[in-house]
C-alpha positions as a Python dict, from the first residue, in 0.01 Angstrom:
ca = {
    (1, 'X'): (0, 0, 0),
    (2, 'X'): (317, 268, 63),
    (3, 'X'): (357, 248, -313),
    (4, 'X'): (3, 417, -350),
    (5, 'X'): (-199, 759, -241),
    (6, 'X'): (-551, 684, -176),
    (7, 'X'): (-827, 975, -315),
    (8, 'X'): (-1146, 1006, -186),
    (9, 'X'): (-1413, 1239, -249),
    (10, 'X'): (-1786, 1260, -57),
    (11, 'X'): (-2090, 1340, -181),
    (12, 'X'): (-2334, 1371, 172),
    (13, 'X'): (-2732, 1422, 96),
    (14, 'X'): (-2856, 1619, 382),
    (15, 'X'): (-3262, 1573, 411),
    (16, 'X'): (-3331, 1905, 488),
    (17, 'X'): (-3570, 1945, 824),
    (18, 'X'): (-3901, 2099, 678),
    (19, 'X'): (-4250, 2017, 711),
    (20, 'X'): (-4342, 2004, 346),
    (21, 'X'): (-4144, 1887, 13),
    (22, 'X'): (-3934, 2136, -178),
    (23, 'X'): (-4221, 2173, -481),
    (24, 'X'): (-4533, 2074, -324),
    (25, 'X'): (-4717, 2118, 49),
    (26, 'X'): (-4699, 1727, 90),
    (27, 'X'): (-4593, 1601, 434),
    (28, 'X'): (-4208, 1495, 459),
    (29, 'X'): (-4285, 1340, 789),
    (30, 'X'): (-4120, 995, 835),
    (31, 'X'): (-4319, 628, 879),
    (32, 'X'): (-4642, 714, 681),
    (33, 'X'): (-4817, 439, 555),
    (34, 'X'): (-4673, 378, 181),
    (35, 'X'): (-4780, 655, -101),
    (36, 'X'): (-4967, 826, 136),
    (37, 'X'): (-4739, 1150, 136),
    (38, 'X'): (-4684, 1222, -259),
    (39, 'X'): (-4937, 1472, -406),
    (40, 'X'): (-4975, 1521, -825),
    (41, 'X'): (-4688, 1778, -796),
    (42, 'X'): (-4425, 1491, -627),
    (43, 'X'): (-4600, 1247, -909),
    (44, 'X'): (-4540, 1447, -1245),
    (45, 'X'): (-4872, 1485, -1322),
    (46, 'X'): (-4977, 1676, -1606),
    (47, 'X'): (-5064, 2042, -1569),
    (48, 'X'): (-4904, 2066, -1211),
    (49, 'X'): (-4644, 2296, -1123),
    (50, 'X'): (-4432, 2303, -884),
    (51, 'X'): (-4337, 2618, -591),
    (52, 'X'): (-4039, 2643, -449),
    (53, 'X'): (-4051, 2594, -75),
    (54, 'X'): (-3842, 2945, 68),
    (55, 'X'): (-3745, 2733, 370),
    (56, 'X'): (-3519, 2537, 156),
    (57, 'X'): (-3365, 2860, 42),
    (58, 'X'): (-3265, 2948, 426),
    (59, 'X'): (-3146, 2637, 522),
    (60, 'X'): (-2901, 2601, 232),
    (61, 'X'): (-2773, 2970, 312),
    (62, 'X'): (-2732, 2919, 651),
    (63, 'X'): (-2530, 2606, 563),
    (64, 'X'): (-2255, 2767, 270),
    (65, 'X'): (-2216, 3094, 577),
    (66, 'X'): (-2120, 2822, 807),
    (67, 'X'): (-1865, 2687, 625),
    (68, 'X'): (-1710, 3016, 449),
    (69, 'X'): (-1875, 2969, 109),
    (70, 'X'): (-2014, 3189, -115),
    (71, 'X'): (-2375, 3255, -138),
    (72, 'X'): (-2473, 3236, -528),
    (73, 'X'): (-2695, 3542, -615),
    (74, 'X'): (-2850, 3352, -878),
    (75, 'X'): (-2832, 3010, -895),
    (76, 'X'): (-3103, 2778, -1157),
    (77, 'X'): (-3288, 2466, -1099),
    (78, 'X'): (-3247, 2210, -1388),
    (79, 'X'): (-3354, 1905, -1488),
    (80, 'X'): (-3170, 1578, -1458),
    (81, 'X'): (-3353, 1329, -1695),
    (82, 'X'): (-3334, 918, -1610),
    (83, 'X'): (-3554, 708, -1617),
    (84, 'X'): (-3654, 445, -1302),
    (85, 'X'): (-3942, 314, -1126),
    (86, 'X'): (-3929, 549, -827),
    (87, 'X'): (-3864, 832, -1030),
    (88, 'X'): (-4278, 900, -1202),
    (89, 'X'): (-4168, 1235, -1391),
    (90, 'X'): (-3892, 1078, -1554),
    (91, 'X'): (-3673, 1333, -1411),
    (92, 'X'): (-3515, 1482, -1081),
    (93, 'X'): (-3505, 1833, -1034),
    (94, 'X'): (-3160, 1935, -909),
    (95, 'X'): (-2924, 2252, -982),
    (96, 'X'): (-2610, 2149, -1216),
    (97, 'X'): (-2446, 2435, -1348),
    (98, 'X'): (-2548, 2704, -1097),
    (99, 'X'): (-2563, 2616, -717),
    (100, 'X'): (-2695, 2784, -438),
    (101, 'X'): (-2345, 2748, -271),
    (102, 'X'): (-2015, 2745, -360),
    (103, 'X'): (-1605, 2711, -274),
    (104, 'X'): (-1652, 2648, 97),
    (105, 'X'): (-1473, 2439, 364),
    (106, 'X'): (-1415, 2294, 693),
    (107, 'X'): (-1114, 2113, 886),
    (108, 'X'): (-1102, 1786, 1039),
    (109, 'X'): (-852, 1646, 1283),
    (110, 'X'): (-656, 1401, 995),
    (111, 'X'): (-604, 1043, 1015),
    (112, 'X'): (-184, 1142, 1048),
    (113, 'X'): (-271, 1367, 1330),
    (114, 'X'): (-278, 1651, 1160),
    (115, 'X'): (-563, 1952, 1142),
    (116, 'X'): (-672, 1950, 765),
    (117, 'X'): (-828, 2162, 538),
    (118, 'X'): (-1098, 2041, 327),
    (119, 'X'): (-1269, 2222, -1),
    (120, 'X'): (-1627, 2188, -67),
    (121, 'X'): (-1687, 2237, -389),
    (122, 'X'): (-2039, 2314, -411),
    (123, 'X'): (-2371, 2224, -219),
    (124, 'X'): (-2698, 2275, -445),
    (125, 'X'): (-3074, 2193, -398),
    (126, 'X'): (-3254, 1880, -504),
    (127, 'X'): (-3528, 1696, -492),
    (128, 'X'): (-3509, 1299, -323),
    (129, 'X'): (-3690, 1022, -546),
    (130, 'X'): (-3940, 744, -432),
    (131, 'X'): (-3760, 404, -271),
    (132, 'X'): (-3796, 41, -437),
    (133, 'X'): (-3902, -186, -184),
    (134, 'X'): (-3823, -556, -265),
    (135, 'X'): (-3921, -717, 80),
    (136, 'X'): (-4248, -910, 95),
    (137, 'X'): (-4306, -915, -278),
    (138, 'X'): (-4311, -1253, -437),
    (139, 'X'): (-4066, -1191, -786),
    (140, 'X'): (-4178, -845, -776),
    (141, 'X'): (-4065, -511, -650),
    (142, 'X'): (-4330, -223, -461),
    (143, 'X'): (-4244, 148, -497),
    (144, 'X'): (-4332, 415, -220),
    (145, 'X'): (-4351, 766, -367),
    (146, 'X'): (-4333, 916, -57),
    (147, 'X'): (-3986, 1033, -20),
    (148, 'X'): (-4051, 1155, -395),
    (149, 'X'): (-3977, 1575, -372),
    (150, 'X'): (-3826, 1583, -42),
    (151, 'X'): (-3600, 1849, 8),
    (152, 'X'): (-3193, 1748, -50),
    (153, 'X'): (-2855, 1953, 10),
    (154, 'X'): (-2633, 1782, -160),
    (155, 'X'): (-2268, 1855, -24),
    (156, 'X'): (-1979, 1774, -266),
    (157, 'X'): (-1659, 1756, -140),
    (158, 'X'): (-1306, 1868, -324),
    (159, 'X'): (-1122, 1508, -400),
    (160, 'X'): (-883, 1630, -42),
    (161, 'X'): (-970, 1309, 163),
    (162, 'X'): (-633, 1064, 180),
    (163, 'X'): (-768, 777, 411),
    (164, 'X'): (-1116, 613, 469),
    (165, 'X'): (-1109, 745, 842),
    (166, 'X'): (-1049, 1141, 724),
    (167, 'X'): (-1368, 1041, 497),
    (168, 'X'): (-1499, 927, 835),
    (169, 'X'): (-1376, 1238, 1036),
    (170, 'X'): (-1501, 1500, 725),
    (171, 'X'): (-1860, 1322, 773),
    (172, 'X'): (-1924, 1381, 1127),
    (173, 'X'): (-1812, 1710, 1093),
    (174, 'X'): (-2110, 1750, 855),
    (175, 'X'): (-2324, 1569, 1055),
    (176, 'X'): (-2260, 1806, 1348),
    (177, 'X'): (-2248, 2078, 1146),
    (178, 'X'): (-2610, 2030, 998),
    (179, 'X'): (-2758, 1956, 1349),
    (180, 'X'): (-2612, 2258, 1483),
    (181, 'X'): (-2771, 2481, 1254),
    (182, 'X'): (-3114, 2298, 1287),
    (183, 'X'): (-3151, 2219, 907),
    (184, 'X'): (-3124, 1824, 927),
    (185, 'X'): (-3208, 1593, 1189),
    (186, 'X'): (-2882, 1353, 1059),
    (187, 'X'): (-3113, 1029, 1124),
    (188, 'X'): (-2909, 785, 935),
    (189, 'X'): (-3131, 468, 965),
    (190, 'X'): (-3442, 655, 861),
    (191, 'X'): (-3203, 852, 559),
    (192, 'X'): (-3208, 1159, 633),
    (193, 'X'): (-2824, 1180, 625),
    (194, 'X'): (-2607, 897, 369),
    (195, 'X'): (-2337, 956, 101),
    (196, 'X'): (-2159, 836, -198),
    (197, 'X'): (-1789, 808, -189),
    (198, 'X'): (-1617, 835, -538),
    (199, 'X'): (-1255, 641, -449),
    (200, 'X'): (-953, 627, -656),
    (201, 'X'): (-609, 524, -598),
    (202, 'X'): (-275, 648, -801),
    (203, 'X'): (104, 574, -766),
    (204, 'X'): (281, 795, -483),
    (205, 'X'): (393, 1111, -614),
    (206, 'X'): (160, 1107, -953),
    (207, 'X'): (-66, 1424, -995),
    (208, 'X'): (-334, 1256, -1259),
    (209, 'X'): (-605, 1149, -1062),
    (210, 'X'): (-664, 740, -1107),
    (211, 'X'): (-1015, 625, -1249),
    (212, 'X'): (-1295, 606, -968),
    (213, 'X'): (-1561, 443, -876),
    (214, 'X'): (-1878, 547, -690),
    (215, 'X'): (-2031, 375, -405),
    (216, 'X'): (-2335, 470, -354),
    (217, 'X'): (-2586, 512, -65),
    (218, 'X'): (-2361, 446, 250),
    (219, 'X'): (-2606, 534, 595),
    (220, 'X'): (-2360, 435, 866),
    (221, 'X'): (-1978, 570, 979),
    (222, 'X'): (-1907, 228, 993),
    (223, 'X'): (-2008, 117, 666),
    (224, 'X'): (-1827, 450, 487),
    (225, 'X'): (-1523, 303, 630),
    (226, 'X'): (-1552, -49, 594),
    (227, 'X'): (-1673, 31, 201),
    (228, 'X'): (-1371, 234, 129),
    (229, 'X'): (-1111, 25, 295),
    (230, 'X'): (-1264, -288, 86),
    (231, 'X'): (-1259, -31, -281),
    (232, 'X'): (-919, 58, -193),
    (233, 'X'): (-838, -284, -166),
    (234, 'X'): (-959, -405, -451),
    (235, 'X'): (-869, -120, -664),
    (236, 'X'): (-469, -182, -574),
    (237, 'X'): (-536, -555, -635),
    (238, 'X'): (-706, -458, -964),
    (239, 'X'): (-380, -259, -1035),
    (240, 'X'): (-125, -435, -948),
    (241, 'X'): (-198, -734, -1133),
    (242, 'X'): (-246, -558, -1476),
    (243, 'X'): (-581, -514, -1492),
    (244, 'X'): (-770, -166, -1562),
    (245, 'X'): (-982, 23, -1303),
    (246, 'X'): (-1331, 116, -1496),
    (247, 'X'): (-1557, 416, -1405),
    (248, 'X'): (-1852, 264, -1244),
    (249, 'X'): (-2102, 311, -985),
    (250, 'X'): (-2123, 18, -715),
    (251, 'X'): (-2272, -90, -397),
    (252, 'X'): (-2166, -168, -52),
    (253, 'X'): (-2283, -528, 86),
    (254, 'X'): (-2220, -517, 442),
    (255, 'X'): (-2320, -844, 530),
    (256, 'X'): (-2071, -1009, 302),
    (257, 'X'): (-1844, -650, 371),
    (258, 'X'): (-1732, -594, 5),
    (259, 'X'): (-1844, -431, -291),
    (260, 'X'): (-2021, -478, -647),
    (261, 'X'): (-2087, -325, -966),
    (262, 'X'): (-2404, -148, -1005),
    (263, 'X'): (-2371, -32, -1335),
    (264, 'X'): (-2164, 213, -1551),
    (265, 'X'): (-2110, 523, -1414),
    (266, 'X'): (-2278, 797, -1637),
    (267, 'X'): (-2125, 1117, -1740),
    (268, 'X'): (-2342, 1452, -1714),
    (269, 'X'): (-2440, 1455, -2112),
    (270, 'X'): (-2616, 1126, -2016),
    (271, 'X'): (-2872, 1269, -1812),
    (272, 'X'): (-2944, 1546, -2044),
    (273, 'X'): (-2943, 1806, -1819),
    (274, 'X'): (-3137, 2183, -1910),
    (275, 'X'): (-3320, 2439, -1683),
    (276, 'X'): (-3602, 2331, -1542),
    (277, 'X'): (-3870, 2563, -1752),
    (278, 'X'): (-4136, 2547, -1461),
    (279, 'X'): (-3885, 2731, -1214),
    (280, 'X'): (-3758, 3073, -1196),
    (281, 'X'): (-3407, 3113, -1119),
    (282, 'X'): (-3348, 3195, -708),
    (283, 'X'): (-3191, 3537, -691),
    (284, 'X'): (-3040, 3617, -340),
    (285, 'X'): (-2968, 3971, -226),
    (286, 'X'): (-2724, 4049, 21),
    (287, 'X'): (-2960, 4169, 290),
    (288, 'X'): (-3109, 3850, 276),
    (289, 'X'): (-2759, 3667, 332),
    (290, 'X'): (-2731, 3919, 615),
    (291, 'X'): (-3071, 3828, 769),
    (292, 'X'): (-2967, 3466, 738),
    (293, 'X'): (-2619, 3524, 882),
    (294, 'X'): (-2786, 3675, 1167),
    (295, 'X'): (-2923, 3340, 1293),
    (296, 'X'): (-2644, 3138, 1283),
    (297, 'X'): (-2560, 2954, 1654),
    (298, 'X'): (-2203, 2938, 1799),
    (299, 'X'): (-2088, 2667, 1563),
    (300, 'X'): (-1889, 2354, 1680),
    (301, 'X'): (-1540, 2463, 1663),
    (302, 'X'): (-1557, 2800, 1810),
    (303, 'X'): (-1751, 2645, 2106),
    (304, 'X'): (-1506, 2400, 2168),
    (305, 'X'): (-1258, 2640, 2134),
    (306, 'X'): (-1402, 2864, 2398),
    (307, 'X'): (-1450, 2568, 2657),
    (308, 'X'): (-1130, 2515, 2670),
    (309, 'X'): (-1013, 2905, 2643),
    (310, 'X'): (-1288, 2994, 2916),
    (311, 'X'): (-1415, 2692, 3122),
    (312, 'X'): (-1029, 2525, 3126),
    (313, 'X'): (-1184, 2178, 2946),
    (314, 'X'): (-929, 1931, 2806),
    (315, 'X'): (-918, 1921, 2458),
    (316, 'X'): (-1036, 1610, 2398),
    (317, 'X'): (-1340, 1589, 2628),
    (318, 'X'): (-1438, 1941, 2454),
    (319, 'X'): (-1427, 1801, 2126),
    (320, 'X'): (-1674, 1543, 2278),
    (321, 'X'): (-1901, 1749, 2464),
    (322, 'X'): (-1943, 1977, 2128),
    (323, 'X'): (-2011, 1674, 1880),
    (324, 'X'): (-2407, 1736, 1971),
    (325, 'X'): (-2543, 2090, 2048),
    (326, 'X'): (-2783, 1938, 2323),
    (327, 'X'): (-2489, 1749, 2446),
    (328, 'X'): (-2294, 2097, 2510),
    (329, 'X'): (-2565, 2289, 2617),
    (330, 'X'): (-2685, 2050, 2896),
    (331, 'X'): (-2290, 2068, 3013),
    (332, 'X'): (-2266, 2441, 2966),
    (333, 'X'): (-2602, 2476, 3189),
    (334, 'X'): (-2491, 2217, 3454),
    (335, 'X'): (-2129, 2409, 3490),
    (336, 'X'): (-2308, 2744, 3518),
    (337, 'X'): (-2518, 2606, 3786),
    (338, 'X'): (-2223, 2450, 3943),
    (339, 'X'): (-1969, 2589, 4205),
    (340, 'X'): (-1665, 2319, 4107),
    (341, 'X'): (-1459, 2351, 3826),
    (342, 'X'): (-1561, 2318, 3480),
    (343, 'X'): (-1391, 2008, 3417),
    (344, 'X'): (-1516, 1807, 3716),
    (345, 'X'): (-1876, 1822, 3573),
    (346, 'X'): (-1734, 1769, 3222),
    (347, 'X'): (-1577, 1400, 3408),
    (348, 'X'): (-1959, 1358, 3522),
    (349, 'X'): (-2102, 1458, 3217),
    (350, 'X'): (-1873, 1212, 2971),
    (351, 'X'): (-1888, 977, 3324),
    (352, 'X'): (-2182, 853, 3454),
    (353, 'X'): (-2431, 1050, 3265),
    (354, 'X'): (-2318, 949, 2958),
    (355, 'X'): (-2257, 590, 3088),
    (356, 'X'): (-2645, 587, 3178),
    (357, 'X'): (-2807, 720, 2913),
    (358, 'X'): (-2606, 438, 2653),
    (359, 'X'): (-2720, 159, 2906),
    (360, 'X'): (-3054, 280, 2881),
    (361, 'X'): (-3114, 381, 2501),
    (362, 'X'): (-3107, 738, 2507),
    (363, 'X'): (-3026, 1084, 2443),
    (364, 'X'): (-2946, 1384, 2631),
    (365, 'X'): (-3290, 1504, 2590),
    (366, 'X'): (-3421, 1193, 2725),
    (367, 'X'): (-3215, 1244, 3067),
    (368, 'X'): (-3377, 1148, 3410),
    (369, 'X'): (-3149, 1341, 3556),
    (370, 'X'): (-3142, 1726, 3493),
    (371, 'X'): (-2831, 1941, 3438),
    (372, 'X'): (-2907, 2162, 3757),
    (373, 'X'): (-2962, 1818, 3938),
    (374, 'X'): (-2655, 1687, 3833),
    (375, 'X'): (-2459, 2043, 3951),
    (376, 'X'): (-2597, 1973, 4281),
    (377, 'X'): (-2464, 1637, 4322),
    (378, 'X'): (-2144, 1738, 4165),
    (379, 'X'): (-2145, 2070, 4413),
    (380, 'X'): (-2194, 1791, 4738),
    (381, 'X'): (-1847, 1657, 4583),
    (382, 'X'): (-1694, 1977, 4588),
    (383, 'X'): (-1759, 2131, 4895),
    (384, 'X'): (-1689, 1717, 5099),
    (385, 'X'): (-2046, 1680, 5160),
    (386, 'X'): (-1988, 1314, 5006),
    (387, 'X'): (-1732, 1119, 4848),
    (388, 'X'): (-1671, 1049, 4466),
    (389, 'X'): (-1717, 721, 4540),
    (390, 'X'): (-2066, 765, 4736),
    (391, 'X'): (-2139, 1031, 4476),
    (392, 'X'): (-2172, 749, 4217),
    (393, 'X'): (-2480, 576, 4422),
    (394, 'X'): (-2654, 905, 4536),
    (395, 'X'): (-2625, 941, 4117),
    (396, 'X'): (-2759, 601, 4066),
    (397, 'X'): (-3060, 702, 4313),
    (398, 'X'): (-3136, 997, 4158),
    (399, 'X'): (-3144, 825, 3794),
    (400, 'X'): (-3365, 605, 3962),
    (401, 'X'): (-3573, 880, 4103),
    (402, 'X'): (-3538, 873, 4442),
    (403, 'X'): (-3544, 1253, 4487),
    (404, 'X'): (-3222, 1525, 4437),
    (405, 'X'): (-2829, 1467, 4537),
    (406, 'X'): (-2897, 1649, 4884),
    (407, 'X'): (-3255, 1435, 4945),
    (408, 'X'): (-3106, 1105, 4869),
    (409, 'X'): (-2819, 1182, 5083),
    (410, 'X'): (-2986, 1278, 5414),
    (411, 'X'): (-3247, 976, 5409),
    (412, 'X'): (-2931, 727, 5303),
    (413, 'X'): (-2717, 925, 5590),
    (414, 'X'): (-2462, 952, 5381),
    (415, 'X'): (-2288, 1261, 5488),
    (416, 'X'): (-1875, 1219, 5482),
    (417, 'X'): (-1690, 1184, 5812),
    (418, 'X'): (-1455, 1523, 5816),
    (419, 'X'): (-1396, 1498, 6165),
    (420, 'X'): (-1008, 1478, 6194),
    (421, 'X'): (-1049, 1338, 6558),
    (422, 'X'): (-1345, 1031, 6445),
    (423, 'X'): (-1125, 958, 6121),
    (424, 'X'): (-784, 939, 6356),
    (425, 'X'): (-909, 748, 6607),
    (426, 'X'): (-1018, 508, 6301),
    (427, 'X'): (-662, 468, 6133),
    (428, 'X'): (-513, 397, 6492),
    (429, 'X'): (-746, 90, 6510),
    (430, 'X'): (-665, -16, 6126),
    (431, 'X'): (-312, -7, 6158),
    (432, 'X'): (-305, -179, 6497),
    (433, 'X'): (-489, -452, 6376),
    (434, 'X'): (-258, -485, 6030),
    (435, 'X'): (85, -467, 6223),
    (436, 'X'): (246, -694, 5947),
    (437, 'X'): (138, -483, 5679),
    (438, 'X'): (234, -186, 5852),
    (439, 'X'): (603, -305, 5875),
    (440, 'X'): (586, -383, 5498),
    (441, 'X'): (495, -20, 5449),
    (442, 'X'): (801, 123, 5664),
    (443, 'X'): (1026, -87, 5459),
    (444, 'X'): (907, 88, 5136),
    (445, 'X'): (652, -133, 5040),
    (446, 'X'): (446, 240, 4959),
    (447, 'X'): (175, 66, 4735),
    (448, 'X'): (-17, -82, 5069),
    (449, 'X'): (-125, 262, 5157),
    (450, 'X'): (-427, 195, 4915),
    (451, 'X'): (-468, -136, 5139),
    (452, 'X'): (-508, 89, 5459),
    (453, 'X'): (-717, 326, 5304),
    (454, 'X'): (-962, 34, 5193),
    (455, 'X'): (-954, -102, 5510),
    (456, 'X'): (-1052, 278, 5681),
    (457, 'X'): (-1352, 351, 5443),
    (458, 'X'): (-1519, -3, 5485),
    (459, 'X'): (-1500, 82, 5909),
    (460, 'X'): (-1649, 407, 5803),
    (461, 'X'): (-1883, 249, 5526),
    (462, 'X'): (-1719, 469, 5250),
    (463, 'X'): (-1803, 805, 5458),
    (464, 'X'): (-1444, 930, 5595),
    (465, 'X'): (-1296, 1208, 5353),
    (466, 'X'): (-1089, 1012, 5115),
    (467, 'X'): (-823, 1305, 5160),
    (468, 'X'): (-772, 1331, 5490),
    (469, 'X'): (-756, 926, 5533),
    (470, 'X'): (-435, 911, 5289),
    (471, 'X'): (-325, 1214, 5492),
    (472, 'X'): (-339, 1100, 5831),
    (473, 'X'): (-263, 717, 5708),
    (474, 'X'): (70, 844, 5601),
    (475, 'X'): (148, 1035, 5872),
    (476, 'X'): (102, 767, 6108),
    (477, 'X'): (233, 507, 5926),
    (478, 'X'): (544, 709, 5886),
    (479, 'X'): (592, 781, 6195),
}
């Protein structure tokens, strides 16, 4: 593999989060009963005509400001003729030669370590087609026209990816990115958020790009990187035993993890492309751009930039705190409610919250415990009401619903031991009963200290101050 330089390029579809298509007032909600949700508009029929949806317009501005693009001021709808069963006009309307957003970009933390700029080329509008359902017909195929004229960004990415894990790293950072500004929902098993990947490979140090191949339709992480790492593959194999790499578009099996020709890949003449005659082209003035710009959130990397700056967060547990809005702003509330430093409730946050909602199922808007809740318990911490170690039951409790941190803890009588006299008198009666291992400490045996300390908090049934046992244990024992 050191002999080649993998290419990679993405093309993410983005369902965009609006409650009617891009043409037509029909419902885009998800898990209607089949063809329930496609009106005469989504179906082609004759004499209808479609309206653009202005939401659509929004979304994809707020999008190319996020990532430094420009805004087009005029971009054109055209379109893209083909001909399938889920597709009843015979054509997809889509923007080719004019997007509504161009020349952007974004960095991801590299596969090599590295931070890494990478272009996108363009983002444009589009309509979605209907879905081919083969399950539960007998040699025959249904179609549900349903997803038929809901709204699309496509995203196109410059060919600047190098490994299937920066393809990986670029793709959350879109995922995030479009759930941040509110415009897609990123659902990946219900497709509201999948790609293509067009892969190539050439010899190290060549500047000709090699011939690709698009596979289509990936709806995982997992899968983008398991489909590359198999095209690569097979691509060098291809390669290196004389054989030709052809242009094609192909799909990803996961359960046998490899991939398979589709079909040729067609070139732009063969869908025929021309402006969509039923559609004005969008003009954009800059006071609209401005109005848009206006509503844009704190976006992902400036946030996590300013937890660490201002709050004194590690890097890394920032970067995970700011991969979902509702993730950061149920930390950001919980700190501000919070007397102990930012980063202990980031440890509880990433800790045991976290730990609890994956056992359970669920999100950080499905949390039994709130974030002023959890800045109580993590304020008993602080100020020695209760150990770290207690902490983690009261926590348990209170996901349980037993009440709040302070509640739980007077019924349980859980209050820590700080008096220095009760915790002394304690240690004296641990180390006189351990006299070997006391000897073993003196001769600079220093790991048994943790043996005495175990031994303190189960006379004290975990309530002595963790602190001031190791303190006094080492005094003692020293001297």
């Amino acid at each position: 593999m050191s002999r080649w330089e993998v290419v990679i390029g993405l093309e993410i579809h983005a369902q965009l989060a609006t409650q009617s298509k891009i043409f037509s007032g029909a419902s885009t909600a998800y898990g209607a009963e089949p063809n329930t949700q496609a009106c005469l508009v989504d179906l082609g029929y004759p004499g209808v005509l479609p309206v653009l949806n202005e939401e659509v317009v929004r979304m994809a501005c707020k999008f190319g400001l996020a990532i430094g693009a420009e805004i087009t001021p005029r971009s054109v709808f055209a379109r893209k003729n083909y001909f399938y069963p889920d597709l009843p006009k015979g054509y997809q309307i889509s923007q080719y030669e004019l997007p509504i957003v161009a020349n952007g970009e974004l960095t991801i933390d590299s596969d090599d370590g590295e931070r890494k700029r990478i272009g996108v080329t363009r983002a444009h509008l589009e309509e979605d087609a209907g879905k081919s359902v083969h399950e539960g017909f007998d040699q025959m195929s249904g179609i549900d026209l349903n997803r038929a004229g809901t709204p699309l960004l496509e995203i196109v990415s410059e060919p600047d990816l190098r490994s299937a894990k920066d393809a990986v790293a670029y793709m959350r950072k879109i995922h995030t990115l479009v759930r941040y500004l509110g415009i897609c929902d990123g659902n990946m098993q219900e497709g509201s958020f999948r790609c293509d990947a067009n892969v190539s490979v050439r010899p190290q140090g060549q500047d000709e790009f090699g011939t690709r191949a698009e596979i289509k339709n990936l709806n995982s992480f997992r899968f983008v990187e398991r489909a590359i790492n198999f095209e690569v593959e097979r691509q060098v194999d291809l390669l290196e035993d004389g054989g030709e790499v052809v242009q094609e578009t192909r799909l990803y099996d996961s359960a046998r993890d490899e991939t398979r020709s589709m079909r040729s890949k067609e070139e732009a003449n063969d869908y025929r492309y021309f402006p969509d005659p039923d559609l004005l082209p969008v003009e954009i003035a800059e006071d609209y751009i401005e109005a848009v710009r206006q509503t844009l959130p704190e976006l992902p990397d400036a946030k996590q930039a300013r937890l660490q700056e201002s709050l004194g967060v590690k890097a890394e547990d920032a970067a995970i705190l700011t991969i979902q809005r509702e993730l950061a702003d149920f930390f950001e509330a919980a700190a501000e409610a919070s007397s102990a430093p930012a980063q202990t409730v980031a440890n509880w946050v990433l800790g045991e919250l976290s730990g609890a909602l994956n056992r359970d199922g669920l999100d950080i808007s499905g949390s039994r415990v709130s974030a002023e809740a959890l800045a109580l318990l993590v304020d008993r911490i602080h100020d020695n009401t209760i150990s770290g170690k207690i902490a983690k039951d009261v926590f348990e409790a209170m996901w349980a619903g037993e009440g709040s941190a302070d509640e739980i803890i007077e019924a349980r009588g859980l209050k820590q031991i700080t008096d220095t006299g009760a915790i002394e008198a304690i240690v004296d009666k641990v180390i006189a009963a351990n006299p070997g291992q006391a000897d073993e400490y003196r001769a600079g045996k220093e790991k048994l200290i943790g043996f005495f300390v175990g031994q303190v908090m189960k006379e004290t049934g975990g309530k002595a101050n963790p602190g001031q046992v190791n303190q006094l244990l080492k005094k003692k024992l020293s001297g």
